[in-house]
C-alpha positions as a Markdown table, in Angstrom:
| # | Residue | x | y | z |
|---|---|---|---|---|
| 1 | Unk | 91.5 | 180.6 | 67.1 |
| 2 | Unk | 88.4 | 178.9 | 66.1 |
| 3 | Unk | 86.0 | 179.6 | 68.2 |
| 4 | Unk | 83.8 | 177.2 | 70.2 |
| 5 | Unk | 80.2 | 178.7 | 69.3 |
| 6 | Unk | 77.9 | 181.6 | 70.9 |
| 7 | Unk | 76.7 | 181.6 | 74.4 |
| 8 | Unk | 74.3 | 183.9 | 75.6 |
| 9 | Unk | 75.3 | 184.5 | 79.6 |
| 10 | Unk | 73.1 | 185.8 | 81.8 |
| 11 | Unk | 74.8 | 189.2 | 83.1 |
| 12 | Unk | 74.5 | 190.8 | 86.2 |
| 13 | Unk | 77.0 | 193.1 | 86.0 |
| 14 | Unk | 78.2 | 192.1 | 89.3 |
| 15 | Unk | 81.7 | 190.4 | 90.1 |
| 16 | Unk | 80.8 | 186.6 | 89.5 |
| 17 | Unk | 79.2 | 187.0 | 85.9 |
| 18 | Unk | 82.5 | 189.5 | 84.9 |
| 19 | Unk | 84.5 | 186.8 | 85.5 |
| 20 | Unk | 82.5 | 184.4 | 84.5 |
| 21 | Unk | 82.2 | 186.5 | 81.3 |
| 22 | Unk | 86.2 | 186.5 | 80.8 |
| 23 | Unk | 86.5 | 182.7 | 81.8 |
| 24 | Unk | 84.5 | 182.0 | 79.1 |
| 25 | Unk | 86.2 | 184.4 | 76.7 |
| 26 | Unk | 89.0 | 182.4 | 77.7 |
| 27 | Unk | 87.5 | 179.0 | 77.3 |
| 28 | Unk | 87.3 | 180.3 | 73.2 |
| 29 | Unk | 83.3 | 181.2 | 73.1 |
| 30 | Unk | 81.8 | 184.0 | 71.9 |
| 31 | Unk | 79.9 | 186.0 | 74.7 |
| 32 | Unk | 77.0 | 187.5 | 74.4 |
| 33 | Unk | 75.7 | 189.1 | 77.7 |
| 34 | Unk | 72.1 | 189.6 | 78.1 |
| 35 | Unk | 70.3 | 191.5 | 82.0 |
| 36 | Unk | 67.2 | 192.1 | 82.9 |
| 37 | Unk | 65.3 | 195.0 | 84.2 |
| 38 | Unk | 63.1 | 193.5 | 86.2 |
| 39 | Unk | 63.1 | 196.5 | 89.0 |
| 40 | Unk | 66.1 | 195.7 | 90.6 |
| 41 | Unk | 68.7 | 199.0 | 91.6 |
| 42 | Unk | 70.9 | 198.6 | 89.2 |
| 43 | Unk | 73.0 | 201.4 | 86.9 |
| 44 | Unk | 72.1 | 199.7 | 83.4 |
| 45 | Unk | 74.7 | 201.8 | 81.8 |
| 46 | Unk | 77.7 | 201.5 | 83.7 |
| 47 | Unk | 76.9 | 197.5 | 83.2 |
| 48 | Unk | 76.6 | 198.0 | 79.5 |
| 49 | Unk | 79.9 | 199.9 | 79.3 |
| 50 | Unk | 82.1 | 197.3 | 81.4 |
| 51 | Unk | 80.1 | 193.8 | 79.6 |
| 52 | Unk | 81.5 | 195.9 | 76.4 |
| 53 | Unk | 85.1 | 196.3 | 77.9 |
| 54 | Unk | 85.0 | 193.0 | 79.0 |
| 55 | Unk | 84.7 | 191.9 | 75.3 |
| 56 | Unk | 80.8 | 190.9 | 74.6 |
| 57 | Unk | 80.3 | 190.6 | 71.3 |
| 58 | Unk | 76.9 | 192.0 | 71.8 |
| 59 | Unk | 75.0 | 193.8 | 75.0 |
| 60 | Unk | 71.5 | 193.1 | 75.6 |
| 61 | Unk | 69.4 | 195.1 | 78.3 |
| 62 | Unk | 66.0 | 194.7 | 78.0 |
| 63 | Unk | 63.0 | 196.0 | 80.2 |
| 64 | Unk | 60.9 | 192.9 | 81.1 |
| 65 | Unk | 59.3 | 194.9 | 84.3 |
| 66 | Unk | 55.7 | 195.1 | 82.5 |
| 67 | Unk | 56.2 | 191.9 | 81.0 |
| 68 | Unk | 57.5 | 190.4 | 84.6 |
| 69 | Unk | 54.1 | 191.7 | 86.8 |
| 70 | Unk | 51.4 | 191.0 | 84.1 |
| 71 | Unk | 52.4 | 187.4 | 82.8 |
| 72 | Unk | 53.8 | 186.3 | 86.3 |
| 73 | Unk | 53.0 | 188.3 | 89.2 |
| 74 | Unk | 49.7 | 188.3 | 88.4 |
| 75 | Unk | 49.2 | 184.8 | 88.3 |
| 76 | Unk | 50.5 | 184.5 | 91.2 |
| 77 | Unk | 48.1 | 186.9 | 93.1 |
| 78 | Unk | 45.7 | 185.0 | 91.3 |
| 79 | Unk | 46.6 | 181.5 | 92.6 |
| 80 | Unk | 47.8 | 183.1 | 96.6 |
| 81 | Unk | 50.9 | 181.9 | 95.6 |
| 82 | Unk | 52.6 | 181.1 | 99.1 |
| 83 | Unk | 55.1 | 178.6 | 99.9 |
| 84 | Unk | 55.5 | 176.8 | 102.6 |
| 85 | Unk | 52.8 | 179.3 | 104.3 |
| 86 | Unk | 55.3 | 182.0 | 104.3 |
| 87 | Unk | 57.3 | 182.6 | 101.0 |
| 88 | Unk | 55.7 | 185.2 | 98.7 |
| 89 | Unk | 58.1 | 183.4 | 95.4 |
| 90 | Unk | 59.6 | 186.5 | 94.7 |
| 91 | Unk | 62.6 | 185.1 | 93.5 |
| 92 | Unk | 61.2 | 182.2 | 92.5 |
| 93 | Unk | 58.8 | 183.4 | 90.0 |
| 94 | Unk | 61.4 | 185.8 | 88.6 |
| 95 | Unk | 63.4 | 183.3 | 87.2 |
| 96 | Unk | 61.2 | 182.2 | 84.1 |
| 97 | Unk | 60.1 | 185.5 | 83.3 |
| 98 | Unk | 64.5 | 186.6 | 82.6 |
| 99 | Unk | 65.8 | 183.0 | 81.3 |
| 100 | Unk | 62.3 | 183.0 | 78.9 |
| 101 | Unk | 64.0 | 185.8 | 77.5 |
| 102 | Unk | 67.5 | 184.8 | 77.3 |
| 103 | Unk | 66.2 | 181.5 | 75.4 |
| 104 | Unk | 64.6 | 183.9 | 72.7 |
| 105 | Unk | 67.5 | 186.0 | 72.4 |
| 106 | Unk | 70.3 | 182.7 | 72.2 |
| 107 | Unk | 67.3 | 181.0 | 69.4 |
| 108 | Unk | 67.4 | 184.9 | 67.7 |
| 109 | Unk | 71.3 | 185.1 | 67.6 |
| 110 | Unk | 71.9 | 181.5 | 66.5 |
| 111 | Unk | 73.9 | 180.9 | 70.0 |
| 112 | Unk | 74.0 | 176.8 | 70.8 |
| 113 | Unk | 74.9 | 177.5 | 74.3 |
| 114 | Unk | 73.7 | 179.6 | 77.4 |
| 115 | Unk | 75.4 | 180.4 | 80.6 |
| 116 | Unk | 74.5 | 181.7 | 84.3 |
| 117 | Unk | 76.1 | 182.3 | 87.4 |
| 118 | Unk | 73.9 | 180.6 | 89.8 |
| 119 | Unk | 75.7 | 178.4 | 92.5 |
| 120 | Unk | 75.5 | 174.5 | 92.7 |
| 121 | Unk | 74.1 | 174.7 | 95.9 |
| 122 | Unk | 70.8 | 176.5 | 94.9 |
| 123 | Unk | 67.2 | 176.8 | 93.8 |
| 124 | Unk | 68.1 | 179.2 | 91.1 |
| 125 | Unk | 70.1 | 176.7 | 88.4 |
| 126 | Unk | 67.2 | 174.7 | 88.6 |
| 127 | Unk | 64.7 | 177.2 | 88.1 |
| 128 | Unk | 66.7 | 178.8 | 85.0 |
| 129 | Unk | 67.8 | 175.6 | 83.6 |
| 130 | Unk | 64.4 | 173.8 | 83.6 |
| 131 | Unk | 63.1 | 176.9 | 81.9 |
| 132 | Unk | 65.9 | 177.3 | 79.3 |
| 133 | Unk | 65.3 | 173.3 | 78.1 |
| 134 | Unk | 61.6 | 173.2 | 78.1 |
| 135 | Unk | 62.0 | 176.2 | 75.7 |
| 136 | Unk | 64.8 | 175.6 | 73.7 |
| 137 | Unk | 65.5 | 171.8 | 74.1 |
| 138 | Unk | 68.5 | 171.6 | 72.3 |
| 139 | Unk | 70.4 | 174.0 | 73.9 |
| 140 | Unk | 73.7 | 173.0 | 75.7 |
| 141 | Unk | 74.1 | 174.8 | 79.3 |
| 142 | Unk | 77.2 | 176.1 | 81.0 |
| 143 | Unk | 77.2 | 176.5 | 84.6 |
| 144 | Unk | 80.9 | 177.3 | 85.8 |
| 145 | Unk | 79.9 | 177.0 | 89.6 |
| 146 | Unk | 79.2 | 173.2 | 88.5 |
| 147 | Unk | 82.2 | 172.9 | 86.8 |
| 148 | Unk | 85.1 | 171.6 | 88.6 |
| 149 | Unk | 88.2 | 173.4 | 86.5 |
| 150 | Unk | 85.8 | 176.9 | 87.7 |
| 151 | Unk | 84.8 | 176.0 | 91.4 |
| 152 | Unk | 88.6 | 174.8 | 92.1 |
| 153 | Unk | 89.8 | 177.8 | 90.8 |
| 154 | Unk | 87.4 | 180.2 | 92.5 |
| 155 | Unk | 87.3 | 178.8 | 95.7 |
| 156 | Unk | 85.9 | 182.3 | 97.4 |
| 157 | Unk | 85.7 | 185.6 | 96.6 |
| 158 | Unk | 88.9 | 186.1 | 97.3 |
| 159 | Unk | 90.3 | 184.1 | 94.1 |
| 160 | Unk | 87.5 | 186.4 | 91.9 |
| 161 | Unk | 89.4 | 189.6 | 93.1 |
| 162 | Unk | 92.8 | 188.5 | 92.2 |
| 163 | Unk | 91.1 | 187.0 | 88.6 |
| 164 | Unk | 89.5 | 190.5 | 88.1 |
| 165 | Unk | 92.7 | 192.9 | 89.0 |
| 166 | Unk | 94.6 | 190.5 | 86.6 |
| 167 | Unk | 92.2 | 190.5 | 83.9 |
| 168 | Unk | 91.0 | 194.8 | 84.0 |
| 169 | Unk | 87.5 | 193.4 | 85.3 |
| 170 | Unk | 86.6 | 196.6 | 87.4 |
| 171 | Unk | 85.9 | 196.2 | 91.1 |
| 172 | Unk | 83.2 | 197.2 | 93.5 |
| 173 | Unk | 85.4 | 199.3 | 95.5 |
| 174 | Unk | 82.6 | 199.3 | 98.4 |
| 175 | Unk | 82.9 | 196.8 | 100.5 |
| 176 | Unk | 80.2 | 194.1 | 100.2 |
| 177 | Unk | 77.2 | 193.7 | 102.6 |
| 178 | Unk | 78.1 | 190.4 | 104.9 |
| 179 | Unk | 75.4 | 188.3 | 102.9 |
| 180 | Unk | 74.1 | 188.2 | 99.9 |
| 181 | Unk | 70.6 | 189.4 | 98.3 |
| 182 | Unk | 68.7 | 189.4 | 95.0 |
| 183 | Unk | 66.4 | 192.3 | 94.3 |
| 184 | Unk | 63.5 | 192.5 | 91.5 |
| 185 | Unk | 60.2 | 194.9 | 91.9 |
| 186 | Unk | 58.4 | 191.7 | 93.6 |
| 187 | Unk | 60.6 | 191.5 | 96.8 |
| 188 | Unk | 64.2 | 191.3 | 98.2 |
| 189 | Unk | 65.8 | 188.7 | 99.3 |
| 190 | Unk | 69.0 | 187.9 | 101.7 |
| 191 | Unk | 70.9 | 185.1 | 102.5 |
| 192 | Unk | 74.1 | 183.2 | 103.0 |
| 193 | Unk | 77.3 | 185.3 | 105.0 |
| 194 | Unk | 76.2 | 186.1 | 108.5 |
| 195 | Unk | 72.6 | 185.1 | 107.9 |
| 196 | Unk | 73.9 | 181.7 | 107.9 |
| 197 | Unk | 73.2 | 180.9 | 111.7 |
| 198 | Unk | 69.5 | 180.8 | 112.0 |
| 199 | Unk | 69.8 | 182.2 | 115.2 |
| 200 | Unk | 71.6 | 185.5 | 114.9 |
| 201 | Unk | 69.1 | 188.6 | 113.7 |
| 202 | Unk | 69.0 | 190.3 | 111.1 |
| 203 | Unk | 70.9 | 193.7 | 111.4 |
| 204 | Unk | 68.6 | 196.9 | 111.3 |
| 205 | Unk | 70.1 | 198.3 | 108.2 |
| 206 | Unk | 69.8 | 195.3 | 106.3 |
| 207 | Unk | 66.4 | 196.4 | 104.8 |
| 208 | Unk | 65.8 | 198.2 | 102.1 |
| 209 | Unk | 62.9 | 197.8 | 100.3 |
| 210 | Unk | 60.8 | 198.7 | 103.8 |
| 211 | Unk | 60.7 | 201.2 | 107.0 |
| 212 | Unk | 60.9 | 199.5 | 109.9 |
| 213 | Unk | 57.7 | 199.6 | 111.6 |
| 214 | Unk | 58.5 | 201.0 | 114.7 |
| 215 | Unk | 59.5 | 204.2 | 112.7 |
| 216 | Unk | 56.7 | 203.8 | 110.1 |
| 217 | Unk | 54.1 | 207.0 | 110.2 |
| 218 | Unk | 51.9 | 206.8 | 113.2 |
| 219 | Unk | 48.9 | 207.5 | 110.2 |
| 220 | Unk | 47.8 | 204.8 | 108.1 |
| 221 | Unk | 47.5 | 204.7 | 104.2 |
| 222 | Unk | 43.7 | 203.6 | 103.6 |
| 223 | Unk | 43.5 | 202.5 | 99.8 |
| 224 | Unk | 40.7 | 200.7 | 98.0 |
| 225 | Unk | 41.7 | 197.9 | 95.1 |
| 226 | Unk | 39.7 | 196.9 | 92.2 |
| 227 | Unk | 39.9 | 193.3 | 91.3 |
| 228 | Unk | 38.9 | 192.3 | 87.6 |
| 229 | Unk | 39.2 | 188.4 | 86.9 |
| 230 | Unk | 41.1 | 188.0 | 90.2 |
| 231 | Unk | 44.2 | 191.1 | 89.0 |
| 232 | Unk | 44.6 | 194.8 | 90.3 |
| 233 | Unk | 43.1 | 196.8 | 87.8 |
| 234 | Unk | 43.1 | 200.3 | 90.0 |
| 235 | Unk | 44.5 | 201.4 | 92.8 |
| 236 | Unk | 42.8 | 204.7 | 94.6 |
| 237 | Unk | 44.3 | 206.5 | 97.8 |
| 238 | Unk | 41.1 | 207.6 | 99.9 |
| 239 | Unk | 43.1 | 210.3 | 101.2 |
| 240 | Unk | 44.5 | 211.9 | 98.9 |
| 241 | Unk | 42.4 | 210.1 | 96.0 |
| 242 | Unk | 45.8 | 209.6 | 93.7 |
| 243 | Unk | 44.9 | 206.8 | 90.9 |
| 244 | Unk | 47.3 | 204.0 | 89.1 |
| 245 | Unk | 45.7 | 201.9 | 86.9 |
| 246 | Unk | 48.7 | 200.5 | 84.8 |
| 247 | Unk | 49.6 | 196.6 | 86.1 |
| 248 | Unk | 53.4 | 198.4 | 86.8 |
| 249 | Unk | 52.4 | 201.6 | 88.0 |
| 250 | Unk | 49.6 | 199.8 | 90.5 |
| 251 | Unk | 52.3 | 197.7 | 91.5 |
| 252 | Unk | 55.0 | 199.6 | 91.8 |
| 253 | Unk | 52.6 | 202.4 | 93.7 |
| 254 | Unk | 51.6 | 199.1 | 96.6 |
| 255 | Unk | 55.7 | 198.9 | 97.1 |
| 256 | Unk | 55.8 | 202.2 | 97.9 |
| 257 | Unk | 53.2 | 202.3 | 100.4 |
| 258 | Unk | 53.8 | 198.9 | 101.5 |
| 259 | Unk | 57.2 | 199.9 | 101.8 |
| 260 | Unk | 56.3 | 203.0 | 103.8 |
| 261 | Unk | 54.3 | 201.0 | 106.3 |
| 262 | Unk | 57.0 | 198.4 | 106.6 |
| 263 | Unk | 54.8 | 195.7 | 105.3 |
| 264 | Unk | 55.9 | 192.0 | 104.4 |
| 265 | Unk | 59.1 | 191.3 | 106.3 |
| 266 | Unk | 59.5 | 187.5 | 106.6 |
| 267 | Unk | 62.6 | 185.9 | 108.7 |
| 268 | Unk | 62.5 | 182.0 | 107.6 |
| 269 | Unk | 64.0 | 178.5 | 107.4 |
| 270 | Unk | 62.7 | 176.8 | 104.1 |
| 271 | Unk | 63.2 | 173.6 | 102.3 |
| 272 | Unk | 65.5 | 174.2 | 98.6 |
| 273 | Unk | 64.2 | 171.4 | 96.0 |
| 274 | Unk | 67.4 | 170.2 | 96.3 |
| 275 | Unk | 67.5 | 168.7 | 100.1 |
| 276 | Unk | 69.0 | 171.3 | 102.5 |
| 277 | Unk | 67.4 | 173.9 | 104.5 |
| 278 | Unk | 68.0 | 177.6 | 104.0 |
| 279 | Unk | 67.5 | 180.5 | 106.2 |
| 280 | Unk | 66.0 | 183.5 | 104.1 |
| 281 | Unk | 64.6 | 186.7 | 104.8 |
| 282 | Unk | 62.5 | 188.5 | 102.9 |
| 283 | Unk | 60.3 | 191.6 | 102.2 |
| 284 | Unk | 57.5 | 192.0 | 99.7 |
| 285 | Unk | 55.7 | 195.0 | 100.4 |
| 286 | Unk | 53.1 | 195.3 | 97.2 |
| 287 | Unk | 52.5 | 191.6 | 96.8 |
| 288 | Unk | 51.9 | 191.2 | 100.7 |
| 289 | Unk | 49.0 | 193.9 | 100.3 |
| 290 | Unk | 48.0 | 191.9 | 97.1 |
| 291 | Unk | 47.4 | 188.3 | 99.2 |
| 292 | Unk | 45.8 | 189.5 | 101.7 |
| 293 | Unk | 43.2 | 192.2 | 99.3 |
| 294 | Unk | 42.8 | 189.2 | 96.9 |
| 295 | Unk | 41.9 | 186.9 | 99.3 |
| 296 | Unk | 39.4 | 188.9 | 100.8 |
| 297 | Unk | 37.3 | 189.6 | 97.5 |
| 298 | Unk | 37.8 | 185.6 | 95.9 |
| 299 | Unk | 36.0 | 184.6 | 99.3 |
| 300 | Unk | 33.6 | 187.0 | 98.7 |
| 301 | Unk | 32.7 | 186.5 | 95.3 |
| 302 | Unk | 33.4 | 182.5 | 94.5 |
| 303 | Unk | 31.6 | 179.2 | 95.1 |
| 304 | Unk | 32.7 | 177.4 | 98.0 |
| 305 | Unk | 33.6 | 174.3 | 96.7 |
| 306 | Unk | 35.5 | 175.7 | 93.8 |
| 307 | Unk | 37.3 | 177.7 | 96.2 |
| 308 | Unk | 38.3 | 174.7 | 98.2 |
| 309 | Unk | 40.1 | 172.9 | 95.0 |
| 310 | Unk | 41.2 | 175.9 | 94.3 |
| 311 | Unk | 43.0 | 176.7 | 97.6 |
| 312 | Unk | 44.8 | 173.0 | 97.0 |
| 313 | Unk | 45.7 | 174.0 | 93.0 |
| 314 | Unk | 47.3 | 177.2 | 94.9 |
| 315 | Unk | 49.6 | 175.1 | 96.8 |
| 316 | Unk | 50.6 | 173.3 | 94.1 |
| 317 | Unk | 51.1 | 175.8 | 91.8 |
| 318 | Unk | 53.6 | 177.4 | 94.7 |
| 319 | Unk | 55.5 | 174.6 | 94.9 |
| 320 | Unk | 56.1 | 173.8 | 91.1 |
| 321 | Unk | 57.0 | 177.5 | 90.9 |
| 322 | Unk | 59.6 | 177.3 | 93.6 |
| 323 | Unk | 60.8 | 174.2 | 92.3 |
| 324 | Unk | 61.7 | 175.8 | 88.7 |
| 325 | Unk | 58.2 | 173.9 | 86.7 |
| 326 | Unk | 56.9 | 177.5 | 85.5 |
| 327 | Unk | 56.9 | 176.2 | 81.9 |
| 328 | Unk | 56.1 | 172.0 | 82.8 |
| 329 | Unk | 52.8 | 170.8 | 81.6 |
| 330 | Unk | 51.3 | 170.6 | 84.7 |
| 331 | Unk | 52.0 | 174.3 | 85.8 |
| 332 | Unk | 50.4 | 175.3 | 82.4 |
| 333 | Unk | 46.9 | 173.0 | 83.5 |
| 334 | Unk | 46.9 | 174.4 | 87.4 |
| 335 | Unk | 47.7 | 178.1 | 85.8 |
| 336 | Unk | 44.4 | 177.4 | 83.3 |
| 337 | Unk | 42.5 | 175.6 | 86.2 |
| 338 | Unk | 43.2 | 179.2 | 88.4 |
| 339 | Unk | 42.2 | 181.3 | 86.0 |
| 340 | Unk | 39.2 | 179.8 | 85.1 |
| 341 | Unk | 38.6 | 180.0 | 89.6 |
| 342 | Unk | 39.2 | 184.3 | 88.4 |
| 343 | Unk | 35.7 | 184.4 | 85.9 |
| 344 | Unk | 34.1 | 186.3 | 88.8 |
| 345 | Unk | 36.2 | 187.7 | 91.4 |
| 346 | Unk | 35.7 | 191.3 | 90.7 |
| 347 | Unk | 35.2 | 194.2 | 92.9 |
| 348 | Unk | 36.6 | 196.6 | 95.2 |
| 349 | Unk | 38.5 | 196.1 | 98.8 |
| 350 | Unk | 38.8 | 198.7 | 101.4 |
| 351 | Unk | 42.2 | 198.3 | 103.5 |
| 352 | Unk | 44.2 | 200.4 | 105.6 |
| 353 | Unk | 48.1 | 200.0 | 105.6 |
| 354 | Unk | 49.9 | 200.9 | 108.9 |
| 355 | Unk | 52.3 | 199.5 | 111.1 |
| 356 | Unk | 54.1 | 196.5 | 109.0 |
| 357 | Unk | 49.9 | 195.4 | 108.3 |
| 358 | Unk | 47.1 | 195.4 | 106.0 |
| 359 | Unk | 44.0 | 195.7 | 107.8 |
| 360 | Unk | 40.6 | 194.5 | 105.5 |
| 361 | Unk | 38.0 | 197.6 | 105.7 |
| 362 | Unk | 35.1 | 196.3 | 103.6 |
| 363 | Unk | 34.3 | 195.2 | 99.8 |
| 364 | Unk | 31.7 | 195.3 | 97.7 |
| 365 | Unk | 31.1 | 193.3 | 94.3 |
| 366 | Unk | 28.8 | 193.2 | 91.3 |
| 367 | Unk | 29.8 | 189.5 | 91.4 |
| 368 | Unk | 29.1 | 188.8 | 94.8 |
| 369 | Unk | 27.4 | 185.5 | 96.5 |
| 370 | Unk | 26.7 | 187.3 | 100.1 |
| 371 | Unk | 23.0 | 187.6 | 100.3 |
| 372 | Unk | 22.4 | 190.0 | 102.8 |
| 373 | Unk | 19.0 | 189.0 | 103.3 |
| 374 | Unk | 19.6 | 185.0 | 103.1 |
| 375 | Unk | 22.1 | 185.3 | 106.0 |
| 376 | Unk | 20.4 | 188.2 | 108.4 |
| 377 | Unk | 19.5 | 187.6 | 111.7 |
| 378 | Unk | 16.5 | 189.7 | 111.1 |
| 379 | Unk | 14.8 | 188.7 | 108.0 |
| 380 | Unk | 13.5 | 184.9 | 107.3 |
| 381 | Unk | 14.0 | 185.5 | 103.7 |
| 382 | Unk | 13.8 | 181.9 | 101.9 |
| 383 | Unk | 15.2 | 179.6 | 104.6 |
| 384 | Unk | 13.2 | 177.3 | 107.2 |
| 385 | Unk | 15.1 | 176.6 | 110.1 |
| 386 | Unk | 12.9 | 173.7 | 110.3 |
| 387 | Unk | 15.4 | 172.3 | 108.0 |
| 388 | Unk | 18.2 | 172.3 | 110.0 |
| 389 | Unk | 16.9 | 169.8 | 112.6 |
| 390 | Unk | 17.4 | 167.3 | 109.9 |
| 391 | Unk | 20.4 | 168.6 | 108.6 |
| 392 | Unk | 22.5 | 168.1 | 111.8 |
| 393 | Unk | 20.6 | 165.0 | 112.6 |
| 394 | Unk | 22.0 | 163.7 | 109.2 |
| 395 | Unk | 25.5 | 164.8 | 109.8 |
| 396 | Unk | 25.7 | 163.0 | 113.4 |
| 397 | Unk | 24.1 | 159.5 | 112.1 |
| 398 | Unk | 28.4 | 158.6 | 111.3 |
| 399 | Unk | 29.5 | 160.6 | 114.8 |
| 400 | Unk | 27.0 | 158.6 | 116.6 |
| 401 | Unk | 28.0 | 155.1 | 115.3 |
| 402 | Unk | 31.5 | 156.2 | 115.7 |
| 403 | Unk | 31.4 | 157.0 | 119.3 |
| 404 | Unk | 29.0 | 153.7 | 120.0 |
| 405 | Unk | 31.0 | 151.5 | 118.6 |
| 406 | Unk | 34.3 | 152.8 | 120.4 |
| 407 | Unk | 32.1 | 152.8 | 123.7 |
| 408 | Unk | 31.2 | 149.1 | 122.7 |
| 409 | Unk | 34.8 | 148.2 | 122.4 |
| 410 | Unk | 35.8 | 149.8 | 125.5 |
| 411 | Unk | 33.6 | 147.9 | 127.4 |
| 412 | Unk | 34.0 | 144.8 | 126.4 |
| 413 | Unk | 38.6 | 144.9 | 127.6 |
């Protein structure tokens, strides 16, 4: 049969993308099947071996975990990359980093098409198919879950195990957790199944990336973090003075601690880009440390006013990040805008983990704009409070005409 052309599928290993890899077999394309490694539990081998049995042409594994914290968690600590004042973007700022690579890899192997195995319902199709067109805009995309002949098929997960016993896919012969979750070395996220009712809790045994608090040491982990241009550059245990300086090591190393402490556990309702609310939950151990550290020594060591636009660029650069705009024009200026904010916030934080929280010890900075002297109770230094007098007088001249003129306007009913 001639065949339809060469599709590089984004493979999980999991039960949706081996069906999803046979469908397409079936449908007359070429597959080639490309994962990720970008920190998430996964046996790389055993998903080699069955993509192979499954009939991939070729098998790509590639280890973007370096890659994935320099050139996108980083800019995120950078920017305080928060959505919707909870939502660390762990997920969301994964996205571009794998489908950036699966457009390189469909451009390399001369494959017109790419495929994923994201739902219609979601964030994620968004997010990998905004990426895969600003990068690659002639390729063609398919998304089964979009496709009607696919989704009428597959109505649950039901219909994939009959598929898969028919076909020799291999399957997970545990049964799976009652929701689903997606897991990279920012954070861990869990949805859908029983999480579905916003009310019901989360089951105890549904985390894994961190302890529970309650049975977290009674001993906290005191660390100090060096900042260079607004990134981690060395992490140092006070205690027992262990050093990572490597942007995966020092990350990986906050997860663990974080982790340890049961740090960054969020339960939340959130607004997709595509209308609905969803209830997620979430933990984020290193990059919750991360916020809060970088936050304490960018206050410390930049302007005021630049830190207020800069605050605003944050926001915006969380939400074009959730909403799949990593590689838009506009993402690229706030991303330049941020890191020109970073010049100067260097230096060291003091924090102690404990307890599912980061507590701020201290910093200190070569780059600093705290003037000891200036602000001192006890020195003068080069101030006149003299000054003052005028500078509050000046600052009431609008709250005093406000308030006369509503006292005029009251009187006169």
């Amino acid at each position: 049969i001639m065949s339809k052309g060469t599709v590089v599928l984004a493979y999980s290993g999991g039960l949706d993308t081996s069906c999803i890899l046979v469908w397409l077999k079936e449908q007359g394309y070429d597959v080639i099947t490309y994962l990720a490694n970008i920190g998430q539990d996964e046996d790389f081998e055993a998903a080699q071996k069955k993509a192979e049995s499954l009939g991939a042409k070729k098998v790509f594994i590639e280890d973007l975990r370096a890659e994935f914290v320099e050139d996108f968690i980083w800019p995120a600590v950078q920017a305080n990359a928060v959505y919707e004042d909870r939502y660390l973007l762990g997920t969301a700022v994964a996205r571009p980093c794998i489908a950036r690579r699966q457009v390189e890899t469909a451009r390399r192997e001369g494959a017109h098409f790419v495929s994923h195995g994201a739902t219609g319902k979601g964030n994620d199709q968004i997010r990998f198919e905004l990426t895969c067109y600003a990068l690659y805009p002639e390729v063609k995309i398919i998304a089964p879950w979009r496709i009607p002949e696919f989704y009428n098929r597959f109505r649950g997960r039901t219909d994939l195990m009959e598929y898969a016993q028919k076909h020799g896919i291999p399957v997970p012969v545990t049964p799976r957790a009652p929701w689903s979750m997606d897991a990279n070395l920012m954070h861990i996220s869990y949805e859908s199944g029983i999480l579905e009712n916003p009310k019901s809790r989360a089951p105890a045994d549904l985390y894994l990336m961190t302890k529970n608090p309650e049975d977290s040491p009674s001993v906290p982990d005191v660390l100090e973090i060096e900042f260079k241009k607004g990134v981690p550059v060395k992490v140092t245990n006070v205690k027992d003075s262990k050093v990572t300086s490597s942007p995966l090591d020092i990350f990986s190393y906050l997860n663990d601690i974080g982790g340890k402490h049961g740090v960054g556990r969020i339960d939340i309702v959130e607004n997709r880009f595509i209308g609905m609310k969803s209830r997620g939950i979430y933990e984020t151990p290193g990059g919750t440390i991360l916020l809060k550290a970088h936050l304490d020594i960018e206050t410390f060591t930049m302007d005021k006013e630049v830190r207020r636009i800069k605050q605003g660029l944050g926001i915006k650069f969380s939400e074009l990040v959730y909403n799949g705009f990593w590689d838009s024009p506009e993402c690229d200026f706030v991303r330049h805008c941020i890191t020109k904010s970073q010049e100067n916030v260097e230096g060291n934080v003091q924090l102690s983990v404990f307890k599912g929280q980061v507590y701020i010890l201290g910093r200190d900075s070569p780059t600093s704009l705290y003037n000891e002297e200036l602000v001192s109770m006890d020195v003068q230094g080069d101030y006149d409070p003299c000054d003052a007098s005028g500078f509050i007088r000046i600052n009431a001249v609008r709250l005093r005409e406000h308030h006369r003129l509503q006292g005029l306007s009251s009187t006169k009913q």
